[in-house]
Every structure is written in C-alpha cells, then in structure tokens.
NUMARVEX-944523 format. One record per residue: y, z, x of N, C-alpha, C in turn; residue in one letter; residue number from 1. Coordinates in steps of 0.05 Angstrom, whole numbers, padded with zeros to 5 digits. Atoms other than C-alpha are relative to their C-alpha. Layout:
// residues N
REC       nv       nw       nu      cav      caw      cau       cv       cw       cu   type   seq
REC        Y        Z        X        Y        Z        X        Y        Z        X      A   NUM
...
This chain:
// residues 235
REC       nv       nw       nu      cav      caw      cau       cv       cw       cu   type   seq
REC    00024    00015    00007    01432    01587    01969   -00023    00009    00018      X     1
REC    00017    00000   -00029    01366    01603    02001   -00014   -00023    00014      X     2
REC   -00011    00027   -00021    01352    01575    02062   -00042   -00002   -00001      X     3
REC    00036    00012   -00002    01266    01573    02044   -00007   -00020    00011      X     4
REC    00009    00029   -00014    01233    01511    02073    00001   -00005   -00027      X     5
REC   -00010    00018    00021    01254    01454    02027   -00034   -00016   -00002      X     6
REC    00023    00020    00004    01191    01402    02001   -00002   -00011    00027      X     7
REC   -00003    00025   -00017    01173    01362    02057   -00007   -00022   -00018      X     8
REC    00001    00035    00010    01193    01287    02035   -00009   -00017    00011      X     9
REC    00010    00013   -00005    01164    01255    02078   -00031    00004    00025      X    10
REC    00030   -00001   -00021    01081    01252    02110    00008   -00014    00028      X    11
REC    00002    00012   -00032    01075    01253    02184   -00020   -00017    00001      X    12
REC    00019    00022   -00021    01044    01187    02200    00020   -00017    00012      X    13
REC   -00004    00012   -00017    01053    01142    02247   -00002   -00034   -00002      X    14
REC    00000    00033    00020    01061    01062    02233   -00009   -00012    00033      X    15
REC    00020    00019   -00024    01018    01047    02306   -00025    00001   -00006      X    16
REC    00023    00012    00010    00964    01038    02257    00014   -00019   -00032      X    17
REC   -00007    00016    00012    00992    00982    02227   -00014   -00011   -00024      X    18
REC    00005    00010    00019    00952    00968    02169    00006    00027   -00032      X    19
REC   -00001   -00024    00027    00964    01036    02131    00037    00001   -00017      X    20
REC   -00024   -00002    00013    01029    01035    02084    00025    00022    00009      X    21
REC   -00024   -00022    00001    01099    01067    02092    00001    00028   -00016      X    22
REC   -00005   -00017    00015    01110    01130    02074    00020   -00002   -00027      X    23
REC   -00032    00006    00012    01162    01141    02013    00019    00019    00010      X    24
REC   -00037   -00023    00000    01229    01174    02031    00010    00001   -00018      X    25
REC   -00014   -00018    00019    01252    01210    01984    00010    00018    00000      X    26
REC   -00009   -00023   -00008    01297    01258    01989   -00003    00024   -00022      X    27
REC    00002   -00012    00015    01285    01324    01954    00023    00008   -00030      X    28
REC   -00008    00005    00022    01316    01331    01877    00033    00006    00014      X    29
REC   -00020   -00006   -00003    01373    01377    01907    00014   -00014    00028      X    30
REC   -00015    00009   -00024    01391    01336    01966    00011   -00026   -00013      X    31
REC   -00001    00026    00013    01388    01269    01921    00029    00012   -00017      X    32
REC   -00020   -00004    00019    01442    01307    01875    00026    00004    00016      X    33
REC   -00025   -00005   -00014    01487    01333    01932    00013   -00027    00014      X    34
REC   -00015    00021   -00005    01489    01264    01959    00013   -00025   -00020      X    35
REC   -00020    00011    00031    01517    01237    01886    00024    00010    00002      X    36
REC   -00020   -00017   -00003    01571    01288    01902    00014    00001    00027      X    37
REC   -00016    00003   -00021    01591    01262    01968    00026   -00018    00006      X    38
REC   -00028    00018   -00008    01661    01237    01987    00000   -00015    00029      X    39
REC   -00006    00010   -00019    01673    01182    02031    00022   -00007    00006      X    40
REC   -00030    00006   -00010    01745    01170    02070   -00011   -00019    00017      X    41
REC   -00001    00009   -00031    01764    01129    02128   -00017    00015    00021      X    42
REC    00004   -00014   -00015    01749    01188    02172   -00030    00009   -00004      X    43
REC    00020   -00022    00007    01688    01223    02144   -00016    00003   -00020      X    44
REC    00016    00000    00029    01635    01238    02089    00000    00031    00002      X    45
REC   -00001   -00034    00002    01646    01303    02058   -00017    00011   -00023      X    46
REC    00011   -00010    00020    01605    01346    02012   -00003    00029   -00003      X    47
REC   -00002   -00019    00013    01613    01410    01967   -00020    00025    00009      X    48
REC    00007   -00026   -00016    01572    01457    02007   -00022   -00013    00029      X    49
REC    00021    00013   -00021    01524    01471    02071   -00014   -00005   -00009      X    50
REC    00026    00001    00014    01460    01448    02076   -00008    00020    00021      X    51
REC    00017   -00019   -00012    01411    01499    02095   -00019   -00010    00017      X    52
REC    00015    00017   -00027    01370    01497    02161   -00033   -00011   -00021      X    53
REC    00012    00011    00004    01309    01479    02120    00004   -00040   -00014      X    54
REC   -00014    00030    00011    01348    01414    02091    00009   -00013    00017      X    55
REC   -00003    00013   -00031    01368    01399    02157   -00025   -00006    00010      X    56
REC    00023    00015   -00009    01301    01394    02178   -00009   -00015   -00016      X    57
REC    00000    00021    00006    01280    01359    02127    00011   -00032    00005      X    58
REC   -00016    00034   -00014    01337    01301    02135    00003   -00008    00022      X    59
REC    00004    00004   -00034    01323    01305    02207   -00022   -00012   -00002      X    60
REC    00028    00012   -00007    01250    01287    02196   -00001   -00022   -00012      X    61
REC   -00002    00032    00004    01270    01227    02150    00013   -00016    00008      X    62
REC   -00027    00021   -00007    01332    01199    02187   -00030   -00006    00030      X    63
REC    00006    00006   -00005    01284    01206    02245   -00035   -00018   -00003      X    64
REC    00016    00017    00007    01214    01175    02213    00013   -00033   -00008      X    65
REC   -00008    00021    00014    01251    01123    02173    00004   -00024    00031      X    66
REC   -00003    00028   -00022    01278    01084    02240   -00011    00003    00008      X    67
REC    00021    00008   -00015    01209    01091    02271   -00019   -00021   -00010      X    68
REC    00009    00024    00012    01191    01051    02216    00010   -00027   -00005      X    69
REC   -00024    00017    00003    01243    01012    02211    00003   -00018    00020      X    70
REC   -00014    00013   -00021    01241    00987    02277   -00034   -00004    00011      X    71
REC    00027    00005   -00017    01165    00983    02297   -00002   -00024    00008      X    72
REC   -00001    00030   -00010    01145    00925    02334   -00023   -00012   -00013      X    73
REC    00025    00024    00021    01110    00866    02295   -00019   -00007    00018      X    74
REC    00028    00017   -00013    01036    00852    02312   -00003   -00028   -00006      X    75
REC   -00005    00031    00025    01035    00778    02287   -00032   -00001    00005      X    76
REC    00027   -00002    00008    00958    00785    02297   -00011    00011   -00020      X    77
REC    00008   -00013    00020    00948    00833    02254    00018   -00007   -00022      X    78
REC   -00018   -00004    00019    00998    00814    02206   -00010   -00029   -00013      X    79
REC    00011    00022    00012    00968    00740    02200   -00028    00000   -00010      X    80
REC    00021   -00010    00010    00901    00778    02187    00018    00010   -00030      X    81
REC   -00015   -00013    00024    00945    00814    02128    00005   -00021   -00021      X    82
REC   -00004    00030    00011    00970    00741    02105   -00026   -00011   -00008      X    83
REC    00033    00013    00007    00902    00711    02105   -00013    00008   -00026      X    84
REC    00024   -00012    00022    00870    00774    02063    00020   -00012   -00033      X    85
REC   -00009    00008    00021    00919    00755    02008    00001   -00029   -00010      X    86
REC   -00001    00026    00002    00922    00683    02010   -00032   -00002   -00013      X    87
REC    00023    00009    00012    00846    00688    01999   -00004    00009   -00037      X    88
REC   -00003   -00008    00027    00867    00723    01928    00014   -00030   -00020      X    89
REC   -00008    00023    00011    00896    00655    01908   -00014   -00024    00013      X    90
REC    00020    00023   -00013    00839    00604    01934    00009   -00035   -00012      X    91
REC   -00004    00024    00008    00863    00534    01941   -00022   -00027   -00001      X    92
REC    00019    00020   -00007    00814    00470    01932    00006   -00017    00028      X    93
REC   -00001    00031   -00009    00800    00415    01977    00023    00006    00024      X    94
REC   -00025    00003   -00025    00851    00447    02041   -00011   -00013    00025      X    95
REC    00005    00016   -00030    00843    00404    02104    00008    00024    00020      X    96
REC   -00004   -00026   -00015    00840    00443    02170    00027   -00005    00015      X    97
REC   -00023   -00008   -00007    00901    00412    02187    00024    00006   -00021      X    98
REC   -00022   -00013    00024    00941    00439    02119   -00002    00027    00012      X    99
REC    00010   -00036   -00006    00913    00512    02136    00013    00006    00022      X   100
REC   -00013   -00002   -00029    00934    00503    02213    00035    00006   -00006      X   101
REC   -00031    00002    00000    01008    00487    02189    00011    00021   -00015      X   102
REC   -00011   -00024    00021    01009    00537    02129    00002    00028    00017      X   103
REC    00003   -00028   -00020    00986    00588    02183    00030    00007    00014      X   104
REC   -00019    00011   -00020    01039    00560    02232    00026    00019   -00017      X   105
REC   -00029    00004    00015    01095    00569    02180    00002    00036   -00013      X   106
REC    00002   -00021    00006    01076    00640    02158    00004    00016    00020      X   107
REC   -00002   -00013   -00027    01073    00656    02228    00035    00008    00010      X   108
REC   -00025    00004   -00001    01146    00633    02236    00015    00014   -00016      X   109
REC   -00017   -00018    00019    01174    00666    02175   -00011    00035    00002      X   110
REC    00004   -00021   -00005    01145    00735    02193   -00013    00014    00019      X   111
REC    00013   -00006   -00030    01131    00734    02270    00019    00032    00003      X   112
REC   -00007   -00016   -00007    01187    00786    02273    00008    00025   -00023      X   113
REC   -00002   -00020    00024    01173    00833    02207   -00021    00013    00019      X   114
REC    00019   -00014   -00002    01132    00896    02216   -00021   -00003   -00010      X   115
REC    00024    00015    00016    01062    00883    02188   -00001    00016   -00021      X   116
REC    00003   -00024    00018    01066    00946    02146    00014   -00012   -00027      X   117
REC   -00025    00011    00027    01126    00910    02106   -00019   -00022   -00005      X   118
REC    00009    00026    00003    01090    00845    02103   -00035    00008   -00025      X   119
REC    00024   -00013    00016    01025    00888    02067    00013    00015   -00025      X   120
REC   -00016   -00013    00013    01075    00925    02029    00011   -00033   -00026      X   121
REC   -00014    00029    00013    01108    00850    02012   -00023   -00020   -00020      X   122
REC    00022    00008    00013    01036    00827    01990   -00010    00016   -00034      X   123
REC    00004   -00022    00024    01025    00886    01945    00024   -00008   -00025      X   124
REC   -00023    00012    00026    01092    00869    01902   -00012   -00024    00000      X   125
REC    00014    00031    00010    01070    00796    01895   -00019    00012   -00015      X   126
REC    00033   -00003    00015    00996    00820    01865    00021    00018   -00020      X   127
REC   -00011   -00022    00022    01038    00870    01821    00025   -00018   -00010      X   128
REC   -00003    00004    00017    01081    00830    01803    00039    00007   -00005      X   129
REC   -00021   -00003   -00009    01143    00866    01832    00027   -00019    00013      X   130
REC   -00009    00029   -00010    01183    00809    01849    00042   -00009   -00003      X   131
REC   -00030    00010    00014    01252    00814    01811    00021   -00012    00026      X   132
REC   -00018    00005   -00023    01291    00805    01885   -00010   -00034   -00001      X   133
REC    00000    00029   -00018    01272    00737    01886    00012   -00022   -00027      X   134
REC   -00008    00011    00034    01298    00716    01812   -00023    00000   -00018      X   135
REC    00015   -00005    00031    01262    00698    01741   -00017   -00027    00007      X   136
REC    00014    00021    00006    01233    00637    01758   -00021   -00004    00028      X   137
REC    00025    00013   -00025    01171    00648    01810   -00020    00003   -00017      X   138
REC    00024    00002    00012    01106    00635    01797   -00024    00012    00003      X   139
REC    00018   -00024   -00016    01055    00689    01810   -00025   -00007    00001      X   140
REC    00039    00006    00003    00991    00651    01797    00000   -00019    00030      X   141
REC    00000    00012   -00029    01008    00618    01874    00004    00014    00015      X   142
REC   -00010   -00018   -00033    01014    00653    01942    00032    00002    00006      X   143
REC   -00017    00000   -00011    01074    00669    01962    00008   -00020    00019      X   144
REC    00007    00015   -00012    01109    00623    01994    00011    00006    00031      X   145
REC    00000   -00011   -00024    01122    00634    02073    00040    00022    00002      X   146
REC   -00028   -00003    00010    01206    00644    02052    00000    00023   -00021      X   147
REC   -00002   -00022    00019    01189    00693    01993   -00016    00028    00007      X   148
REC    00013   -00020   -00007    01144    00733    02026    00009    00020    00021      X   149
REC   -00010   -00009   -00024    01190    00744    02090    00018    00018   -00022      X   150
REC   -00025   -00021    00018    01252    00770    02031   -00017    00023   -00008      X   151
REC    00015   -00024    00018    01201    00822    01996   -00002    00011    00033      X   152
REC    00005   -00014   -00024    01179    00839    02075    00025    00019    00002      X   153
REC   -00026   -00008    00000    01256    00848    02087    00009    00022   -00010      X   154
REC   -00009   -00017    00031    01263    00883    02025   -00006    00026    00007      X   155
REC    00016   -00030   -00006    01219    00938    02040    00012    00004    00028      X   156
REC   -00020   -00013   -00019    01246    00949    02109    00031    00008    00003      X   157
REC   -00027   -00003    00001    01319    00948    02083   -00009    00032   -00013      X   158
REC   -00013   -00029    00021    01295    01001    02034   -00011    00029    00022      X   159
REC    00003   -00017   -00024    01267    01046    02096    00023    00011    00011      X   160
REC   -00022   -00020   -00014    01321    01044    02134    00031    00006   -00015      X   161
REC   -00018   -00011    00011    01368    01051    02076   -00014    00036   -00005      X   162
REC    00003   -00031    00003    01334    01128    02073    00001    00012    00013      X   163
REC   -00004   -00018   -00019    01343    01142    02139    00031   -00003    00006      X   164
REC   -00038    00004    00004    01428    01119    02137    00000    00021   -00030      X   165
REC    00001   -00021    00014    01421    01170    02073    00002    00028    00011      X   166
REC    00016   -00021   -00014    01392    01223    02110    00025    00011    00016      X   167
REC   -00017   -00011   -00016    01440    01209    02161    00031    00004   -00007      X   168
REC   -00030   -00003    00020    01501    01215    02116    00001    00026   -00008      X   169
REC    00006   -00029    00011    01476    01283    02091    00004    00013    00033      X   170
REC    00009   -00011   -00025    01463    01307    02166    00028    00014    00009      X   171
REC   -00034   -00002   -00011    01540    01290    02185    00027    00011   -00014      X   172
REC   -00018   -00013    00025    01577    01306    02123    00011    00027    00005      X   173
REC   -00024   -00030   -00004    01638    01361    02130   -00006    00010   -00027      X   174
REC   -00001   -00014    00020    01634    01414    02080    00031   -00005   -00005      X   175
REC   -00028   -00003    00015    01706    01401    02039    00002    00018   -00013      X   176
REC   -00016   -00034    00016    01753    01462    02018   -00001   -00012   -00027      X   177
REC    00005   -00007    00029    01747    01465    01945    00029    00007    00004      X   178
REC   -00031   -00015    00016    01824    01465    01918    00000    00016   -00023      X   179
REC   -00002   -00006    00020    01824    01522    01872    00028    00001   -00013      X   180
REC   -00027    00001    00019    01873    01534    01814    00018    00014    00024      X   181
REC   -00018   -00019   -00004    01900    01603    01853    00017   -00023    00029      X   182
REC   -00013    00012   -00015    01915    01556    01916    00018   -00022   -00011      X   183
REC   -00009    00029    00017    01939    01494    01874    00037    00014    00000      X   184
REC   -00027   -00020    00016    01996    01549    01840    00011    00006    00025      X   185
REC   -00016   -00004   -00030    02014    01573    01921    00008   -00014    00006      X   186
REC   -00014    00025   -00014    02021    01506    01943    00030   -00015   -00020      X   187
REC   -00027    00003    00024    02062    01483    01886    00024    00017   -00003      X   188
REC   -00015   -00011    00001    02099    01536    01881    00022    00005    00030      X   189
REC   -00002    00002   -00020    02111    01537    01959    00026   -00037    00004      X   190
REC   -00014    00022    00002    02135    01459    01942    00029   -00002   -00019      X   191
REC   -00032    00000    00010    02185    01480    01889    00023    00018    00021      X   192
REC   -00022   -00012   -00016    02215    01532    01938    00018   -00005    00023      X   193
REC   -00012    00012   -00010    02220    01488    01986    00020   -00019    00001      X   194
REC   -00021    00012    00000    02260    01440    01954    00003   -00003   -00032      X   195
REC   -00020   -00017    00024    02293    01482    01900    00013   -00030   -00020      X   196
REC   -00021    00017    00011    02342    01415    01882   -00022   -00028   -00010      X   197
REC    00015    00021    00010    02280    01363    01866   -00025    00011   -00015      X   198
REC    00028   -00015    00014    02239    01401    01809   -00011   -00013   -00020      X   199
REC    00004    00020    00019    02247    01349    01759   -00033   -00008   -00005      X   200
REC    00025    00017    00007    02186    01308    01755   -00019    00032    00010      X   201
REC    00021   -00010   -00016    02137    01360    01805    00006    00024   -00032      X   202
REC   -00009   -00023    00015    02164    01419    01752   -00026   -00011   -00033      X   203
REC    00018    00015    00023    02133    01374    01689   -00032   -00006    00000      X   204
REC    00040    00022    00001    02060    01356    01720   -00009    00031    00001      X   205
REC    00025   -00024    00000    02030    01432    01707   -00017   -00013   -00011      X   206
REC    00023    00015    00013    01965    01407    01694   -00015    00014   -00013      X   207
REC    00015   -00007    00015    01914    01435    01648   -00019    00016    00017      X   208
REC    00010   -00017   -00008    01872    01492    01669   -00035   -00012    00016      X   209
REC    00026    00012    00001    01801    01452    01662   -00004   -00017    00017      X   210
REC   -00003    00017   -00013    01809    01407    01711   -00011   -00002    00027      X   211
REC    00029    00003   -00023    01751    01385    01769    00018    00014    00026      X   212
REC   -00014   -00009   -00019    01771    01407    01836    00001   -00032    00018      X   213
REC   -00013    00025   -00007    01782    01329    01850    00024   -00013   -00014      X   214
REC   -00027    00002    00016    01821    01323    01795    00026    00014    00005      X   215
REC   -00023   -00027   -00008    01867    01381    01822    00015   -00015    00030      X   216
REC   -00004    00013   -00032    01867    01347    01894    00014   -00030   -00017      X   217
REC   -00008    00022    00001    01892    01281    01863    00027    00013   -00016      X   218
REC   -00030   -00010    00019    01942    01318    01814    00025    00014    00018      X   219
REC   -00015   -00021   -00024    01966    01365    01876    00012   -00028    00013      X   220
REC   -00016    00028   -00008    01984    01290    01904    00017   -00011   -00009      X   221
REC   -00016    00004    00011    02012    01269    01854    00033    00017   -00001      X   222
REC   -00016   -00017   -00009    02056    01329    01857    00022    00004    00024      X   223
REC   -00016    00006   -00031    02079    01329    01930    00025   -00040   -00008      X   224
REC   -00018    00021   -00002    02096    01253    01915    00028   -00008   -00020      X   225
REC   -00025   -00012    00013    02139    01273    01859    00028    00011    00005      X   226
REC   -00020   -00008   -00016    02182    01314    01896    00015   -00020    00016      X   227
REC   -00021    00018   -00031    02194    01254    01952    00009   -00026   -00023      X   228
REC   -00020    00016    00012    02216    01212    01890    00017    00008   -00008      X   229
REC   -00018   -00016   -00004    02261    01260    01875    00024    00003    00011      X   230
REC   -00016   -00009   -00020    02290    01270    01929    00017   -00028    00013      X   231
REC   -00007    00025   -00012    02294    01195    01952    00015   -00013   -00028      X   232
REC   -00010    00007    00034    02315    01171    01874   -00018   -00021    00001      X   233
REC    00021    00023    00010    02250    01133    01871    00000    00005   -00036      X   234
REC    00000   -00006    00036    02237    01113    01794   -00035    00010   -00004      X   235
C-alpha cells in the first residue's frame, strides 16, 4: 500500500479558546473500513494488515487531540456566559431576580464540571433540534432544562473521546497471519499424520474452497477438536 500522507482528520486547534467548537474526528474512509475488520480477543485487537507511517500519524494526531479535548478543564464563567446566550433564545415573562439567581445556580451545578465547548456544542443540538438521546417526548419550544443539557454536554464529550479509544485501537492492533488454504491443507494434513488412528470425523470436515480466512480459522478448530473427540470417544 502506499505509505503517501493520509487526509489529515483532524484541524489543529486548540480548545484554550473555549468558545470555538470541537473539531470532528473522523477517521479517514480507509482507516474507518480497516477498523470494521478488526478482531478483538481477551489478549489483543488484531487487524488484516499494517498501517502505514502516514496512518500512524494520522491516529496519533486524533488519539492525541481527542483527549485534549476530552479532558479540558471547565471555565464555569465562560460556560454560564454560553448558558445565558441561549436561554436568551427562549425569553421567559415576568422572571423574578430571585428565579434567575436559582436557575443560574442550578445550571451552574449541572455543568460546573463539563467543558464549555460541549456545553455550546449541547446548545447547538437543542436549537437544531438534535435531541433523540434524551427520548420522544421533549419539548423544544423551552430551554433546556439544567439535567438535559448536562446529557447532550456528556454526549458530545463521550463522542470525542470515543475517537480517540478508536484511534487508539488502530494504533495497538497486531497485524494477524491470514490462514491460507496452502497452510490450512499442511496443518491438517500434519493432524491426520499425527494421529493416523482418529481420521473419522477431522477426515469428513474438508471444507469448501471459498471460504473467508475466518471461516478457515474457525473450521481449522473445528478440525483439531475433532481429532480430540476421536481420540477421547467424545460424541
């Protein structure tokens, strides 16, 4: 494969100007497909080839952006300025200054420790309309209320640092041997020689030519455990 510089997915900024939006992470088409095609074990996450040093940097620059965003520290000044500008998009009558004090209070409390980025991000879905995480029955012609606005905040920072745990899944990932047929036929055949007197069942599972190279790896199992019923007089 060549090893060209891949898209960059994600813009260098910086979230210590807290009013400007997240970047998106996105990982590029062929990285998004190789990680569809990753195996997870106990031990390890494996996938069907390297990645090339430009794909490495890439998922290097989102595993590391993503938890700088992910983790910034909340201004609650600036973030109750953030609160405010939207609340004024839904203008209530007749509020006393001590309703406003408490509504403040309570907004304060439910998103003292969000990033403010999420919390602008969390405003934006409300006005749009984006909302489905919170069920079918809110009401969008009201402000958010201090509880729905913290989940959408949430929301968006789960989905951050779910792209940099992506990233870092691709980063770590073992390239896995590919079982071809010609090995499949050595090993098997290597298993009947070994035990000449249990061919029964393992002798019967030749499998079909067409067959994935996971499919082969689970049939090659099958195989081996054939033999040890065999041999043991499992049914």
């Amino acid at each position: 494969m060549s090893d060209k510089p891949a898209t960059p997915a994600v813009p260098r900024q910086h979230p210590a100007t807290t009013g400007q939006a997240a970047p998106t992470f996105s990982l590029p088409r062929l990285l998004e497909e190789l990680l569809k095609q990753a195996e997870v074990s106990q031990r390890e996450t494996t996938i069907p080839r390297a990645l090339t040093t430009a794909e490495r940097s890439t998922l290097s620059q989102i595993a590391t952006e993503a938890d700088m965003w992910a983790n910034v520290k909340p201004e609650v000044p600036t973030m109750l300025e953030t609160v405010a500008r939207l609340l004024l998009a839904f203008p209530t009558a007749n509020m006393s200054e001590a309703i406003a004090a408490a509504r403040k209070d309570a907004y304060q409390v439910a998103l003292e420790d969000v990033p403010t980025w999420a919390v602008a991000a969390a405003g934006k879905r409300w006005v749009r309309g984006d909302v489905a995480i919170l069920g079918d029955k809110v009401n969008l012609s009201f402000p958010p209320s201090p509880p729905q606005l913290r989940l959408l905040a949430l929301d968006e920072v789960a989905n951050v640092r779910g792209a940099g745990i992506r990233a870092k899944k691709l980063l770590n990932a073992k390239v896995r041997k590919e079982i071809s047929p010609e090995e499949r036929a050595r090993v098997l055949k290597k298993i009947r020689q070994s035990f000449p007197s249990a061919p029964a069942k393992a002798a019967s599972m030749d499998e079909p030519r067409d067959l994935t190279a996971d499919e082969r790896r689970i049939r090659l199992a099958e195989m081996a455990q054939a033999v040890v019923d065999d041999m043991t007089g499992s049914v």
